[in-house]
C-alpha positions in Angstrom: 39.6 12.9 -15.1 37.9 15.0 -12.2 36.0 17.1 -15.3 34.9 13.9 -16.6 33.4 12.8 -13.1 31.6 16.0 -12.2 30.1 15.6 -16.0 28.6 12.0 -15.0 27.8 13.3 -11.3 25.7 16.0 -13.3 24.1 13.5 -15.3 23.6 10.6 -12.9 22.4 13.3 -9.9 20.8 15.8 -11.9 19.9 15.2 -15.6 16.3 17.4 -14.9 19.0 20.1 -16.3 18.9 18.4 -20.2 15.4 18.5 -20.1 14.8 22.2 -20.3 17.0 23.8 -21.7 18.2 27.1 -20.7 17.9 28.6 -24.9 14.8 28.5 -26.3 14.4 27.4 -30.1 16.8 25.2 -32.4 19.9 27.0 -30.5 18.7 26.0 -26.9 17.5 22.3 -28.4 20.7 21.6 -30.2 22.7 22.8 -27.2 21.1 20.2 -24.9 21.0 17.5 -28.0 25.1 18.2 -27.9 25.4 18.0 -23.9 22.9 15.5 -23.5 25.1 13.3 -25.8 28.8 14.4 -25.0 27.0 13.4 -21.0 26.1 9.9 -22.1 29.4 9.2 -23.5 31.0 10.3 -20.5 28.3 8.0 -18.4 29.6 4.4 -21.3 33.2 5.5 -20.3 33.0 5.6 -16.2 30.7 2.6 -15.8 33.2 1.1 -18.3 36.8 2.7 -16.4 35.1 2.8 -13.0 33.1 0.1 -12.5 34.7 -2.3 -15.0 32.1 -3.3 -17.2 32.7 -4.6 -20.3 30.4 -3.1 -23.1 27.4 -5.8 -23.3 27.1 -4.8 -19.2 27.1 -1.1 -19.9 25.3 -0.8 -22.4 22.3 -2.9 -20.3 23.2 -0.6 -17.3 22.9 2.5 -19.2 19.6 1.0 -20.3 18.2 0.4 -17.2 19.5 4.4 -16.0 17.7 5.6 -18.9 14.7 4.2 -18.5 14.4 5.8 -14.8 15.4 9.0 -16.0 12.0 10.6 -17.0 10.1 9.9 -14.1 13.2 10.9 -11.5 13.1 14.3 -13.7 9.8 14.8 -12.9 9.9 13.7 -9.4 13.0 16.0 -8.4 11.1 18.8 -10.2 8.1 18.2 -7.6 10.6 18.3 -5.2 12.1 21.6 -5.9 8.7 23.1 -6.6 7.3 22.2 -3.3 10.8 23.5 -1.6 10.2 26.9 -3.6 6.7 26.6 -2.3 7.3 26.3 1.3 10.1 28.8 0.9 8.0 31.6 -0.3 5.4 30.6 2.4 8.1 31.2 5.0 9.7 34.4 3.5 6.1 35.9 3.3 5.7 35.2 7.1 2.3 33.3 5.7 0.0 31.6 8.1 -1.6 29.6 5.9 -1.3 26.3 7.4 -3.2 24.5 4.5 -0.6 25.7 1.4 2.1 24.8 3.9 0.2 21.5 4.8 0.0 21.2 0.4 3.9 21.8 0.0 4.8 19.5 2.4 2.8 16.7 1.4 3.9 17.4 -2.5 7.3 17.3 -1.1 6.5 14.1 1.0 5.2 12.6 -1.7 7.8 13.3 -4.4 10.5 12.4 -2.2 8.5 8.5 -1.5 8.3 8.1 -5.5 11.8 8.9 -5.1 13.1 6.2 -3.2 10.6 4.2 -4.6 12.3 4.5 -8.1 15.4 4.5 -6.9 15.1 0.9 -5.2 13.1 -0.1 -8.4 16.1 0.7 -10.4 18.7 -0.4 -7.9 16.4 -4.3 -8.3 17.1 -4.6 -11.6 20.5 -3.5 -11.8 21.3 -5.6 -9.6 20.2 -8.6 -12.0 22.9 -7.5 -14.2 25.4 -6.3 -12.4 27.6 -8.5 -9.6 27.5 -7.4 -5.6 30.9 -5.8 -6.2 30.0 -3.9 -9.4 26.7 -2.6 -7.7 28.8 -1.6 -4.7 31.6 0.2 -7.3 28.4 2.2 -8.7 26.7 2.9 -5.9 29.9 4.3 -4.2 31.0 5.9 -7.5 27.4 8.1 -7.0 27.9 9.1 -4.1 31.2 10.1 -4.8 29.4 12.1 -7.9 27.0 13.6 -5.6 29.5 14.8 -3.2 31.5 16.4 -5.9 28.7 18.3 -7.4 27.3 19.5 -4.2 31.1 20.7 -3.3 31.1 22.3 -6.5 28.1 24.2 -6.9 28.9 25.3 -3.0 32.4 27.0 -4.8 34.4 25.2 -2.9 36.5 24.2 -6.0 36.7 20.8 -8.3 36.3 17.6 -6.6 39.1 15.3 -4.9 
């Protein structure tokens, strides 16, 4: 069960992995086709055991999670691409206050069309899904997120 959570915390917190693939060519492509859908059956199975959806409501929740997904992909990439920038700034001892003034506002930025997706999302879940089951997800990601950070810290498999 705890392999089966970090999977959905991997693919609910951080699913910009699927989209490039670490293998180039059919390999890489049919690696990621394989995770990508071993991860979405994981996804059906928690919102089903977790949350307690039955499969019309799961299927309409996975729906609405896909439909985000692109655009948070590409916003979390802006994100680490800004962080990278700033951090290469700071390790070069730069003084050039306008590419750190550019990083941060990419960073800004990315980080508003974040929250900004993620409370468009969290809208029209929530005109499928009942207080208690928004609540059982929401706390069910954070309990992903958690994991996943503890893990790729090494400090072991999740509680």
């Amino acid at each position: 069960m705890r392999a089966l959570f970090l999977l959905l915390a991997v693919l609910l917190v951080s699913s910009g992995a699927l989209a490039q693939p670490k293998g180039k060519g059919p390999k890489g492509e049919e690696r990621r086709a394989k995770m990508e859908e071993r991860l979405n059956q994981i996804r059906g199975r928690v919102l089903r055991e977790k949350v307690g959806l039955d499969e019309a409501k799961a299927k309409q929740v996975e729906q609405i999670l896909n439909k985000y997904e692109p655009e948070r992909v590409k916003q979390r990439q802006a994100v680490r691409e800004s962080a990278k920038a700033l951090s290469e700034l700071i390790d070069k001892d730069s003084n050039d206050q306008k590419a750190y003034e550019r990083a941060l506002l990419g960073m800004r930025t990315a980080d508003k069309k974040l929250a900004e997706l993620r409370d468009k999302e969290l809208q029209e879940l929530a005109k499928v899904l009942t207080p208690k089951q928004q609540a059982k997800l929401v706390i069910s990601i954070r309990q992903m997120r958690r994991a996943v950070g503890r893990r790729m810290r090494g400090e072991g498999p999740p509680h």
